[in-house]
N, CA, C and O atoms as a GROMACS GRO file, in nm:
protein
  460
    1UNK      N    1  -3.745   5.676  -1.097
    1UNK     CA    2  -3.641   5.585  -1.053
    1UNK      C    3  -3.526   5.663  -0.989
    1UNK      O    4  -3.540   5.626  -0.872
    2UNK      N    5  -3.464   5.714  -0.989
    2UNK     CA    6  -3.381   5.799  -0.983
    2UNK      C    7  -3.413   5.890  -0.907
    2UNK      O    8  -3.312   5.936  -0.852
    3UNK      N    9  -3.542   5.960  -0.862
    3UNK     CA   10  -3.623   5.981  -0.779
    3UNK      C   11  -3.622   5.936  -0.626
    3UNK      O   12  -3.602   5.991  -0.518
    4UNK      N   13  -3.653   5.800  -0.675
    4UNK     CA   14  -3.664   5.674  -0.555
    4UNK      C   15  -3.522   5.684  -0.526
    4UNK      O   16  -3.506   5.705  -0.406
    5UNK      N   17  -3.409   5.677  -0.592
    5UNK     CA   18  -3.237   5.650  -0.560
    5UNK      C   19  -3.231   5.785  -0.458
    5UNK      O   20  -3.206   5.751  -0.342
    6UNK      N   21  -3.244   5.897  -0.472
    6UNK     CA   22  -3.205   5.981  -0.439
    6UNK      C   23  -3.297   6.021  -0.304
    6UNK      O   24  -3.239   6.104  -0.234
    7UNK      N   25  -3.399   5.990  -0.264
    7UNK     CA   26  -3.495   5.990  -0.166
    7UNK      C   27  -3.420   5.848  -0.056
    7UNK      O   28  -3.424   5.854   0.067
    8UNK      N   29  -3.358   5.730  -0.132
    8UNK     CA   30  -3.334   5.668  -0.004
    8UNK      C   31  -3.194   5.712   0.038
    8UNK      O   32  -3.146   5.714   0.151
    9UNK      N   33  -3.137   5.750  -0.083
    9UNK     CA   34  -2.971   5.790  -0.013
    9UNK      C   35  -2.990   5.922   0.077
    9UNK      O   36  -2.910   5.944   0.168
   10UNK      N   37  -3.098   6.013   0.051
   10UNK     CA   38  -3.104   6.117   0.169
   10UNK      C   39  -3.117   6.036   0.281
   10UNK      O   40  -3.058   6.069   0.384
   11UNK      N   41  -3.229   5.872   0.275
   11UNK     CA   42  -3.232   5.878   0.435
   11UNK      C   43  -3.154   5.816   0.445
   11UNK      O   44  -3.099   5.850   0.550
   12UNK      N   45  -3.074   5.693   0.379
   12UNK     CA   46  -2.927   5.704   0.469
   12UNK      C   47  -2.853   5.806   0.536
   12UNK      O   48  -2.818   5.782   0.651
   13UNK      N   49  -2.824   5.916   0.486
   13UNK     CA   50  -2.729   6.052   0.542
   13UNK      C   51  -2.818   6.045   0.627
   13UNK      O   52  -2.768   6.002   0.731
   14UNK      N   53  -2.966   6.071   0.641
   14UNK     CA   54  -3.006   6.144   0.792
   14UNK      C   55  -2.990   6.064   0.847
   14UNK      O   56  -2.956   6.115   0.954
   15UNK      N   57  -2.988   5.921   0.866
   15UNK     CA   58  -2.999   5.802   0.957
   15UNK      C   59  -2.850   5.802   1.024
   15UNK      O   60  -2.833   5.748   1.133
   16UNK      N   61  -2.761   5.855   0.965
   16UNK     CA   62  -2.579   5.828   1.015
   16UNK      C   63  -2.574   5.979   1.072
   16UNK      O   64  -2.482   6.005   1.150
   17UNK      N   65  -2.673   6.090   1.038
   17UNK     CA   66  -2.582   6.188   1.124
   17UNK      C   67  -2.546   6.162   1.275
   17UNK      O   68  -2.583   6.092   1.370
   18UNK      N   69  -2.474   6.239   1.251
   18UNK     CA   70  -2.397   6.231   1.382
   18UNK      C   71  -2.473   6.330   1.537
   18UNK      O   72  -2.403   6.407   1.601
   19UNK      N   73  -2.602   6.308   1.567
   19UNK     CA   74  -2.668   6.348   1.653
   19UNK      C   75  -2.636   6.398   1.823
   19UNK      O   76  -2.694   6.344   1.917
   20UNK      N   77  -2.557   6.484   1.836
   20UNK     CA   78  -2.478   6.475   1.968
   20UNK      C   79  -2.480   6.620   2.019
   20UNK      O   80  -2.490   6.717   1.945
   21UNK      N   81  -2.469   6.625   2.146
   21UNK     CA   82  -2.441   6.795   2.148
   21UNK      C   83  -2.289   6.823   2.168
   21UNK      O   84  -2.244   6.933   2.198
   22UNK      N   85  -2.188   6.671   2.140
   22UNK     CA   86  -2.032   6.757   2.153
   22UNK      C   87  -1.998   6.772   2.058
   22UNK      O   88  -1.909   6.704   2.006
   23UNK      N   89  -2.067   6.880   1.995
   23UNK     CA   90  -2.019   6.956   1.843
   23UNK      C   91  -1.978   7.074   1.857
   23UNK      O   92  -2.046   7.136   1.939
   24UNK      N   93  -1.875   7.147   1.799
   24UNK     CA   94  -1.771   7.228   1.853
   24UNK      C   95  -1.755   7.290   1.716
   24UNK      O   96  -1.726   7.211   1.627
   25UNK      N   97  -1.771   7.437   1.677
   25UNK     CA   98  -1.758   7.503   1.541
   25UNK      C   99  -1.596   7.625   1.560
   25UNK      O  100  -1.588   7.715   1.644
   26UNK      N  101  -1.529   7.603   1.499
   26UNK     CA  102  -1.457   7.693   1.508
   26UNK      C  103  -1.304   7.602   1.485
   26UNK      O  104  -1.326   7.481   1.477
   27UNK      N  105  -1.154   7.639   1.472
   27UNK     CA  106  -1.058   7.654   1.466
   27UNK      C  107  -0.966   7.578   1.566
   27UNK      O  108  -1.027   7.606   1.670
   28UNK      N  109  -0.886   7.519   1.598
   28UNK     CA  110  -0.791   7.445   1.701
   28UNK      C  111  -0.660   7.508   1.648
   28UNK      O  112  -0.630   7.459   1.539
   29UNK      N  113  -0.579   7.595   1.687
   29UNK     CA  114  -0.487   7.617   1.719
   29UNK      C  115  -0.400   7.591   1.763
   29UNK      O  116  -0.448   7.528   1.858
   30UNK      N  117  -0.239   7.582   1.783
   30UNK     CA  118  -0.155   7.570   1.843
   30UNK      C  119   0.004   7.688   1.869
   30UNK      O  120   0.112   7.688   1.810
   31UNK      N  121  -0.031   7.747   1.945
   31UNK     CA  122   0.105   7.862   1.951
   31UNK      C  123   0.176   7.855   2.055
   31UNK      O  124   0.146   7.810   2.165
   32UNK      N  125   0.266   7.897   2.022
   32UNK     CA  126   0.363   7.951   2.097
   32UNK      C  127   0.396   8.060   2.196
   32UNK      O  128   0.415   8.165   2.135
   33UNK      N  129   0.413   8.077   2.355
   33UNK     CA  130   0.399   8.186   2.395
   33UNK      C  131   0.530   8.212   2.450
   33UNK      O  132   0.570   8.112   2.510
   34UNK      N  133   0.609   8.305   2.452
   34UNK     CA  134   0.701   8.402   2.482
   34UNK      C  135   0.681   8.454   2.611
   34UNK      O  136   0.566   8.495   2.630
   35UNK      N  137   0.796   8.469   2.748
   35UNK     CA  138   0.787   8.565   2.850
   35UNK      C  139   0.847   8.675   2.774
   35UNK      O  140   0.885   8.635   2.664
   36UNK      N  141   0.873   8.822   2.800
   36UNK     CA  142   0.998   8.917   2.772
   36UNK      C  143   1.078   8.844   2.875
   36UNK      O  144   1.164   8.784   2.811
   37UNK      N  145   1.095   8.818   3.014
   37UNK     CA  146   1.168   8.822   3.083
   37UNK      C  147   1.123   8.763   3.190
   37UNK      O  148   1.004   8.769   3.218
   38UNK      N  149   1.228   8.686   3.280
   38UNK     CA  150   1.237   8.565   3.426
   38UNK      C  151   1.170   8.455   3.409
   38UNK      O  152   1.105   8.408   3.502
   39UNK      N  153   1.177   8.383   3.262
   39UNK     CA  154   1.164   8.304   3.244
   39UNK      C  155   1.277   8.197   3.151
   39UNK      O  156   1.285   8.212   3.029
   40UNK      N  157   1.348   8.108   3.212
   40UNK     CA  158   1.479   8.039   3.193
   40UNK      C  159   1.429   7.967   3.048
   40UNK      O  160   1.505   7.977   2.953
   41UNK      N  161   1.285   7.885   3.029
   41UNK     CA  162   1.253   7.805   2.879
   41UNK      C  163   1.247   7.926   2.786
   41UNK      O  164   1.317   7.905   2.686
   42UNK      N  165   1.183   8.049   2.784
   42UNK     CA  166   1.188   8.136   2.711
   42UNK      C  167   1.306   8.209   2.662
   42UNK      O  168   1.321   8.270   2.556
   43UNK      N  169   1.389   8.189   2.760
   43UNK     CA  170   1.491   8.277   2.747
   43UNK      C  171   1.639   8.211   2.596
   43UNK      O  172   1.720   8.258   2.516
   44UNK      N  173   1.572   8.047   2.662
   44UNK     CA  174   1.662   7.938   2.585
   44UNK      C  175   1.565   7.928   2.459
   44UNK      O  176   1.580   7.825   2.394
   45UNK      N  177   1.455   8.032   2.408
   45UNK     CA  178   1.358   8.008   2.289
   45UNK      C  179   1.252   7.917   2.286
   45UNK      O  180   1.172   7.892   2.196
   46UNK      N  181   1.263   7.873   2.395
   46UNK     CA  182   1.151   7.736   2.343
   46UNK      C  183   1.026   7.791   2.411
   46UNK      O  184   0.946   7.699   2.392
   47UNK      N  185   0.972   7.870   2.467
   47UNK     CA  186   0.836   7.913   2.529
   47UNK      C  187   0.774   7.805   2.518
   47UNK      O  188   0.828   7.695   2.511
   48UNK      N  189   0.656   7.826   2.514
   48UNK     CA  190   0.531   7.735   2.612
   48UNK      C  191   0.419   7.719   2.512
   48UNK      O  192   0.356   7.816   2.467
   49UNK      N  193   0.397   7.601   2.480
   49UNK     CA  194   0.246   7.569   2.392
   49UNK      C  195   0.136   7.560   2.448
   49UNK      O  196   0.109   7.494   2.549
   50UNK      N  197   0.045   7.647   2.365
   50UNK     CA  198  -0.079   7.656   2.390
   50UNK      C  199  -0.164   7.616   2.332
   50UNK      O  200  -0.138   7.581   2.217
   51UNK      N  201  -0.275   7.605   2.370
   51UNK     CA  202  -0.394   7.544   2.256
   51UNK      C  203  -0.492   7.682   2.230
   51UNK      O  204  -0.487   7.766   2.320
   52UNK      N  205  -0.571   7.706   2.126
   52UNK     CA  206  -0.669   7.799   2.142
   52UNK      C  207  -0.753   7.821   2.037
   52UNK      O  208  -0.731   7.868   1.925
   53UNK      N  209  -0.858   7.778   2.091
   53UNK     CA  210  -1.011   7.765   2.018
   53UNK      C  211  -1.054   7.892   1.911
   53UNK      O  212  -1.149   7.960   1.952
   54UNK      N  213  -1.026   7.912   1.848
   54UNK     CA  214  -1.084   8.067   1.749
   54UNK      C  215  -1.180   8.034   1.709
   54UNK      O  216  -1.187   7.934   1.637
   55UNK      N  217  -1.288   8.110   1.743
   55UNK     CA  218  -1.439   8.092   1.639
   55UNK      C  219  -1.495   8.252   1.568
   55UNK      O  220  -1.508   8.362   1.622
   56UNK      N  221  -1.516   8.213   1.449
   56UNK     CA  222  -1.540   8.344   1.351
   56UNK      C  223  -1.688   8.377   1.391
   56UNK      O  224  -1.755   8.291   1.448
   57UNK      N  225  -1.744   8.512   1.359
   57UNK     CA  226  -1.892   8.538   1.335
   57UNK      C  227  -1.903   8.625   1.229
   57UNK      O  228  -1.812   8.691   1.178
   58UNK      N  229  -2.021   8.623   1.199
   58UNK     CA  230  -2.039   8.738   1.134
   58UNK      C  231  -1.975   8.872   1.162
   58UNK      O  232  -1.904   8.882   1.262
   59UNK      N  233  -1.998   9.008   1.057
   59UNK     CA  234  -1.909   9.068   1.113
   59UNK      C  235  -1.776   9.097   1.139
   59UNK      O  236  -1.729   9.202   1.184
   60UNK      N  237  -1.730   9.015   1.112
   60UNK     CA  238  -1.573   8.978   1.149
   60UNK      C  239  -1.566   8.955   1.290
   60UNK      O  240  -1.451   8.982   1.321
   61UNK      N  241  -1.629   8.920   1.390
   61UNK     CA  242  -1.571   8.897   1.542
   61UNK      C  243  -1.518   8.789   1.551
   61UNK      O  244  -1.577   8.684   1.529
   62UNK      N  245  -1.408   8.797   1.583
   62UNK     CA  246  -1.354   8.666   1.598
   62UNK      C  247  -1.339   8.668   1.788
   62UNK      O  248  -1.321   8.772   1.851
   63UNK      N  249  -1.352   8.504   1.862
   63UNK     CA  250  -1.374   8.497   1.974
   63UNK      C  251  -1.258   8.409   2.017
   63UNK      O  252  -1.210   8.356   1.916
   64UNK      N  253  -1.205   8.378   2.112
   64UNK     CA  254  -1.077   8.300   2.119
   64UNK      C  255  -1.067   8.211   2.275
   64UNK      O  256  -1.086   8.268   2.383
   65UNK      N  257  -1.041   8.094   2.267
   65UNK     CA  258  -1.086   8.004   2.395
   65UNK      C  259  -0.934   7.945   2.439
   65UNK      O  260  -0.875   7.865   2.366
   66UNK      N  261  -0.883   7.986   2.551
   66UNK     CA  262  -0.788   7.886   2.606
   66UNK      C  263  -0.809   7.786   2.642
   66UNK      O  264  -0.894   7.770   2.730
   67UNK      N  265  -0.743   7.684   2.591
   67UNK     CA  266  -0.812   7.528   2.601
   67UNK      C  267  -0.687   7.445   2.678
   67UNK      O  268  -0.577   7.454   2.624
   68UNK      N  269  -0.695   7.390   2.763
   68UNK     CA  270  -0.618   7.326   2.869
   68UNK      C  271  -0.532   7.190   2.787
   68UNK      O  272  -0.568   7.150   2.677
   69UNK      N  273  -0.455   7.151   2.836
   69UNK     CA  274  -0.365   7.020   2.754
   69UNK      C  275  -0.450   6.895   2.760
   69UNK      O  276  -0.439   6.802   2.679
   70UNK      N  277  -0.540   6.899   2.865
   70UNK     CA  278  -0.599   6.758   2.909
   70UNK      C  279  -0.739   6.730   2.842
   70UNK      O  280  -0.797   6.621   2.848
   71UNK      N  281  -0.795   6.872   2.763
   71UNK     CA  282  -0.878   6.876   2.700
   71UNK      C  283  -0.888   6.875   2.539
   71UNK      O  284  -0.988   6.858   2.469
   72UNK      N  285  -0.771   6.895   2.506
   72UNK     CA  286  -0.762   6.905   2.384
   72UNK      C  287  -0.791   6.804   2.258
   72UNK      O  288  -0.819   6.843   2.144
   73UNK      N  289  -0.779   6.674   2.298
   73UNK     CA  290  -0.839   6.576   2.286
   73UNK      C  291  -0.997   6.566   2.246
   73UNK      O  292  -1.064   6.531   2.149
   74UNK      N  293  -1.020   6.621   2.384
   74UNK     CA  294  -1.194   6.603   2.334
   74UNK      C  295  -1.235   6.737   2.265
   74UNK      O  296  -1.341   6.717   2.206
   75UNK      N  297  -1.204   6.832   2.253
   75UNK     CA  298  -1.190   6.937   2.179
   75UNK      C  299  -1.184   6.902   2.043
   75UNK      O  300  -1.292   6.922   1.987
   76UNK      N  301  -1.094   6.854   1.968
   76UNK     CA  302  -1.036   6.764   1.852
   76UNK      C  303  -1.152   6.676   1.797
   76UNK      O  304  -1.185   6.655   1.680
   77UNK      N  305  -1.217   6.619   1.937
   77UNK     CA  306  -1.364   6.577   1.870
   77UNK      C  307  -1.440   6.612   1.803
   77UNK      O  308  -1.445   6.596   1.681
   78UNK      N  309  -1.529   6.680   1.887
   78UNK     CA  310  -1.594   6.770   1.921
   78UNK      C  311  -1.582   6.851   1.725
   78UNK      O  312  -1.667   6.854   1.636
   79UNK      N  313  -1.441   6.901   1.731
   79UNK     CA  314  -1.471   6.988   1.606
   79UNK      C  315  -1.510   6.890   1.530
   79UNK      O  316  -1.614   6.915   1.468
   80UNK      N  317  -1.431   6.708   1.499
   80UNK     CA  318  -1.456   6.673   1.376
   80UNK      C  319  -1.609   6.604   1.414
   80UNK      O  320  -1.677   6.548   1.328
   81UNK      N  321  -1.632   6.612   1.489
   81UNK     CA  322  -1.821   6.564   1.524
   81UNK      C  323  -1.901   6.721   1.455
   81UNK      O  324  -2.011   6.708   1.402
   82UNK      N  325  -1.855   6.822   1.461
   82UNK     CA  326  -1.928   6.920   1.380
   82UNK      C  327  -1.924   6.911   1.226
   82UNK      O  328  -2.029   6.926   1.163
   83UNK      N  329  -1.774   6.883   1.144
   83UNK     CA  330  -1.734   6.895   1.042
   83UNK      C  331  -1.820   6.814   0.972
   83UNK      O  332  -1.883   6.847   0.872
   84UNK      N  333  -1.821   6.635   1.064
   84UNK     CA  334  -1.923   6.521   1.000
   84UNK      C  335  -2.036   6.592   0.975
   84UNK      O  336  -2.036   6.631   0.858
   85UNK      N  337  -2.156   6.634   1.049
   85UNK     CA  338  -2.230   6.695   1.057
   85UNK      C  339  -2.246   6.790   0.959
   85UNK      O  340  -2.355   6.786   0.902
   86UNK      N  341  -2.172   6.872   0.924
   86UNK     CA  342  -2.164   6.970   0.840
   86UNK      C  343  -2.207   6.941   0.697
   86UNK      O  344  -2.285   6.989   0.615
   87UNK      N  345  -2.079   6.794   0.709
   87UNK     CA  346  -2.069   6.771   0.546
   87UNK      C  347  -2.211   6.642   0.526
   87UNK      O  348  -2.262   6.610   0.418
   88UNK      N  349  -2.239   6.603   0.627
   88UNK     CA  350  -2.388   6.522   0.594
   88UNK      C  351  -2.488   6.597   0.545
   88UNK      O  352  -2.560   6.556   0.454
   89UNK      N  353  -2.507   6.783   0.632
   89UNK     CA  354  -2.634   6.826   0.612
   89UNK      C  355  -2.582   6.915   0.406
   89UNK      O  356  -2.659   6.947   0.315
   90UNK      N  357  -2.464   6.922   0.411
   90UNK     CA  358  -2.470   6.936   0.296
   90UNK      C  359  -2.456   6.854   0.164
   90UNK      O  360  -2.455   6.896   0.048
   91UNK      N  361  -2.442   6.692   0.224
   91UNK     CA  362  -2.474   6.593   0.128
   91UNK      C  363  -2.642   6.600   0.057
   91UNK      O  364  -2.686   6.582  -0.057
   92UNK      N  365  -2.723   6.646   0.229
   92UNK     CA  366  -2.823   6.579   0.187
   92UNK      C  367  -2.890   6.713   0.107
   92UNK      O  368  -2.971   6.683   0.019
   93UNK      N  369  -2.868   6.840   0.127
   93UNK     CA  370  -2.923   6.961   0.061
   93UNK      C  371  -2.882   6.907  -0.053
   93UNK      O  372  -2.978   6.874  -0.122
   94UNK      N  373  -2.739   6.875  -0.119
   94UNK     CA  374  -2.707   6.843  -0.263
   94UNK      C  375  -2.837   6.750  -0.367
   94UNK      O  376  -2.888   6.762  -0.479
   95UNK      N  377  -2.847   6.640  -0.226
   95UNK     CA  378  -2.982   6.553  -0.295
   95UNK      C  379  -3.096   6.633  -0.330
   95UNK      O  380  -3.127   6.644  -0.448
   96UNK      N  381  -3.148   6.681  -0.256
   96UNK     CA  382  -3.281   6.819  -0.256
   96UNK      C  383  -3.247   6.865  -0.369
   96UNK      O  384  -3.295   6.800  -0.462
   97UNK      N  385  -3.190   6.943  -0.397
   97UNK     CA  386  -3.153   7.028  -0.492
   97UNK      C  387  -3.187   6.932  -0.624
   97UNK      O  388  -3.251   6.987  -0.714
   98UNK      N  389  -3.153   6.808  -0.640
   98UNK     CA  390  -3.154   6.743  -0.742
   98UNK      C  391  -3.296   6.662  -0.740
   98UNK      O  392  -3.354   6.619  -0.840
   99UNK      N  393  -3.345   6.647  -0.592
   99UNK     CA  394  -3.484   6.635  -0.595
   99UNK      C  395  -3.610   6.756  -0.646
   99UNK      O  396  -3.730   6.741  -0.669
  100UNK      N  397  -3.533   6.863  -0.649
  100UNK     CA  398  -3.662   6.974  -0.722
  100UNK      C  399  -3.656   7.014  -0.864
  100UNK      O  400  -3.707   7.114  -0.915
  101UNK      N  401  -3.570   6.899  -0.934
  101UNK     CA  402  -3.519   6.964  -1.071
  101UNK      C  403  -3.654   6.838  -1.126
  101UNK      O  404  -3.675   6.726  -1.080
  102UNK      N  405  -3.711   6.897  -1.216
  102UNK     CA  406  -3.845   6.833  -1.252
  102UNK      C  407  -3.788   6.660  -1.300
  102UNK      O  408  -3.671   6.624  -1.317
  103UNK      N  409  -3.903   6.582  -1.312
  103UNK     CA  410  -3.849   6.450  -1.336
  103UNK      C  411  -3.859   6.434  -1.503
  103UNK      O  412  -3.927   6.518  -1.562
  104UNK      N  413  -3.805   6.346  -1.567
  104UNK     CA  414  -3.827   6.344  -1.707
  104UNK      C  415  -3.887   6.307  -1.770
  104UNK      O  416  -3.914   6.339  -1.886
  105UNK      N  417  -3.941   6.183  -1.668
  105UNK     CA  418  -4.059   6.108  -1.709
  105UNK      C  419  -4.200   6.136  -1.730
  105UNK      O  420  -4.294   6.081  -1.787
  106UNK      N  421  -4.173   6.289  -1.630
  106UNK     CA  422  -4.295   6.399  -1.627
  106UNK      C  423  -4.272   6.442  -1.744
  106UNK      O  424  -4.157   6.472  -1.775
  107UNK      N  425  -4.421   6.461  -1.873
  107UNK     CA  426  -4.441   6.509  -1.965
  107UNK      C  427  -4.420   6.694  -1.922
  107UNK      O  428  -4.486   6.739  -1.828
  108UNK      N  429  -4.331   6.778  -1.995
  108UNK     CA  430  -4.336   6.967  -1.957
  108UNK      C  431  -4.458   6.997  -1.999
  108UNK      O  432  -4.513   6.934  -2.089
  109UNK      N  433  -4.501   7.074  -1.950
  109UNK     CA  434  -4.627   7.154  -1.997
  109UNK      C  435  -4.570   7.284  -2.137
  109UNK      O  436  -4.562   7.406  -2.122
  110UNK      N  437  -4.550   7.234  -2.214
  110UNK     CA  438  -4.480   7.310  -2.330
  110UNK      C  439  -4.643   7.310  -2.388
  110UNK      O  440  -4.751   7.268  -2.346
  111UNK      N  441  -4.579   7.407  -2.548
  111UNK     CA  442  -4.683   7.430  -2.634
  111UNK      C  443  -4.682   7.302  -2.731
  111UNK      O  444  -4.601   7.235  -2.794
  112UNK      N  445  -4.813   7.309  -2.706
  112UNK     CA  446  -4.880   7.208  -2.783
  112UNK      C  447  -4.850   7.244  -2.930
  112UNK      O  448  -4.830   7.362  -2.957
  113UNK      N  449  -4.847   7.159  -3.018
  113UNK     CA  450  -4.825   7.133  -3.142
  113UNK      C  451  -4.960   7.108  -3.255
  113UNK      O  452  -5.011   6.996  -3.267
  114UNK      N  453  -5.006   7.220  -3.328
  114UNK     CA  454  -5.104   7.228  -3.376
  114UNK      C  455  -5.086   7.155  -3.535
  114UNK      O  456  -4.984   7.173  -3.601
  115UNK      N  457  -5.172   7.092  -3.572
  115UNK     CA  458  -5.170   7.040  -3.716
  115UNK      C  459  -5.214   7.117  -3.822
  115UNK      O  460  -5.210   7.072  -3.936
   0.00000   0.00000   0.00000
């Protein structure tokens, strides 16, 4: 029973993932950039916002994307279309996991009990 519960709630999760290729892994940023000099907004402190994509790897490499104002938006997607994704494929491993733990209703193959 419980079996059966846990076999259809996996295929719900697979049935809702989120199947797309604008999935986007990594970091959204927002900084601040500074001229030293001949620039009048900088000079008054307020420099210039940027957007910028950081994605980790193994290794430690980290990779870094300038991302335009008009994009940022779909960028913003994009990551939480990965995150969904993420947390579905690890809903449904959670089920697995609880699908290989033996059932109870299954008699163990223990030692038999001699009279």
């Amino acid at each position: 029973m419980i079996r059966d519960r846990a076999l259809q709630t996996r295929e719900k999760l697979v049935g809702k993932l989120p199947v797309t290729g604008e999935l986007l892994r990594g970091s959204l940023l927002e900084r601040t950039v500074r001229h030293k000099s001949g620039c009048p907004k900088c000079a008054r402190g307020e420099g210039h916002q940027v957007h910028v994509l950081t994605v980790s790897y193994a290794g430690g490499r980290v990779r870094q994307f300038s991302v335009r104002r008009e994009r940022v938006a779909e960028v913003r997607r994009w990551l939480e279309n990965y995150q969904k994704l993420k947390d579905a494929i690890e809903a449904i491993c959670e089920l697995n996991h609880d699908l290989l733990r033996p059932d109870a209703a299954v008699p163990r193959g223990g030692r038999k009990k001699r009279d």
